[in-house]
N, C-alpha and C positions, 0 to 999 in steps of 0.2 A: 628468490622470494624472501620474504621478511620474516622476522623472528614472530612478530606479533605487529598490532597493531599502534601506529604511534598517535601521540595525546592531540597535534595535528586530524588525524584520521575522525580522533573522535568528535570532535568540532564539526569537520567537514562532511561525516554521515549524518550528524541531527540537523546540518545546516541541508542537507541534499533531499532527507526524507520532509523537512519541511515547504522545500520547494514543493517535492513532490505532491505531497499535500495540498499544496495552495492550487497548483498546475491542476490537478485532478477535483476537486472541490469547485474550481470554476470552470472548466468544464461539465461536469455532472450540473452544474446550478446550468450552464445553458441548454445543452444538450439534452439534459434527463428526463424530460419528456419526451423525446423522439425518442429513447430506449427503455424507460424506467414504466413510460406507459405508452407503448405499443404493443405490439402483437407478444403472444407467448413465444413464437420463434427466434422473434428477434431478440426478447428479452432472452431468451435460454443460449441464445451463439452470446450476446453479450456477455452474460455469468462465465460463461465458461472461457471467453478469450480475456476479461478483465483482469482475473488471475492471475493468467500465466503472465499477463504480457507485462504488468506489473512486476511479477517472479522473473522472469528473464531483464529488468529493466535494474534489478536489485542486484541479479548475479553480474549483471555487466561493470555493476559499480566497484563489485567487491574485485574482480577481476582486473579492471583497473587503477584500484587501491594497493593490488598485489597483496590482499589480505588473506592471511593461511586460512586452511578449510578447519581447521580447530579452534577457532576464534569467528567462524562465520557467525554463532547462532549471536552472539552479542555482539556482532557490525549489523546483522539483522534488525534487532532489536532495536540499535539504535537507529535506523535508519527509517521503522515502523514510530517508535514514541511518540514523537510530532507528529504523525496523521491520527494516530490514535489519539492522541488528547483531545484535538482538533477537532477529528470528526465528534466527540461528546459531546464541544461545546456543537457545535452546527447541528447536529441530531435532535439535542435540547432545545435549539431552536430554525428547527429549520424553515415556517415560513419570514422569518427574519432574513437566514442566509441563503436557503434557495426558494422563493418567492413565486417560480416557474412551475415550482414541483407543487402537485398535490399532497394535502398531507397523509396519505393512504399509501406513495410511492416512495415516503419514506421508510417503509419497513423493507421495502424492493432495495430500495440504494442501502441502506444497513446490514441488506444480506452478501452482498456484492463484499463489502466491507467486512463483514466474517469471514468471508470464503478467501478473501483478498490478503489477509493476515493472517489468516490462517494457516495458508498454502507458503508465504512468504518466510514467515517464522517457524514454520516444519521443516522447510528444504532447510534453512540454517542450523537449525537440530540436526536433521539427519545427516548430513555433509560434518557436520561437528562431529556427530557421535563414532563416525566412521572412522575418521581422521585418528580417533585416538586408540 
């Protein structure tokens, strides 16, 4: 395992979380009606599997980046930036970028997006805070 992270790595996480970004952004713009407004069930297995599977999608990168767990919480971060920014502009305008969505299921997909970075940028915390 590596000492830290190299200046490679860091390119190749904001370049990774902006895919992700993009990947998920159009998906939600097609899909997010059939989750964002459907039933409360399906919305609530949604919330709760978007998280993790996002958070497991992070740890797999860092895993194999071979990046130490005391530098997680800023391979995290960088790897959230680009959605975060992203989704502000899209949120600011979302029947622009998601056109499908109603604008009332925007507060639904922004909570997704709390809970989604949230959870993302904790595990990188706490894995960090461990480590040291």
């Amino acid at each position: 395992m590596r000492r830290s992270h190299e200046p490679q790595d860091v390119i190749l996480l904001l370049a990774l979380g902006l895919l992700i970004w993009i990947v998920g952004t159009i998906y939600y713009g097609l899909r997010g009606p059939a989750i964002l407004e459907a039933t409360n069930l399906r919305y609530w297995i949604a919330f709760g599997a978007s998280p993790l599977l996002s958070a497991l999608m992070c740890v797999a990168i860092l895993w194999w980046r071979q990046i130490p767990a005391g530098h997680w919480a800023a391979a995290m971060l960088l790897l959230a930036i680009p959605g975060m920014i992203g989704e502000a502009v899209v949120l600011s305008h979302l029947a622009v970028f998601m056109p499908r969505l109603q604008a009332a299921s925007g507060v639904r997909y922004g909570a997704f997006l709390f809970a989604t970075y949230a959870i993302v940028l904790g595990l990188g915390e706490v894995v960090t805070l461990r480590a040291r």
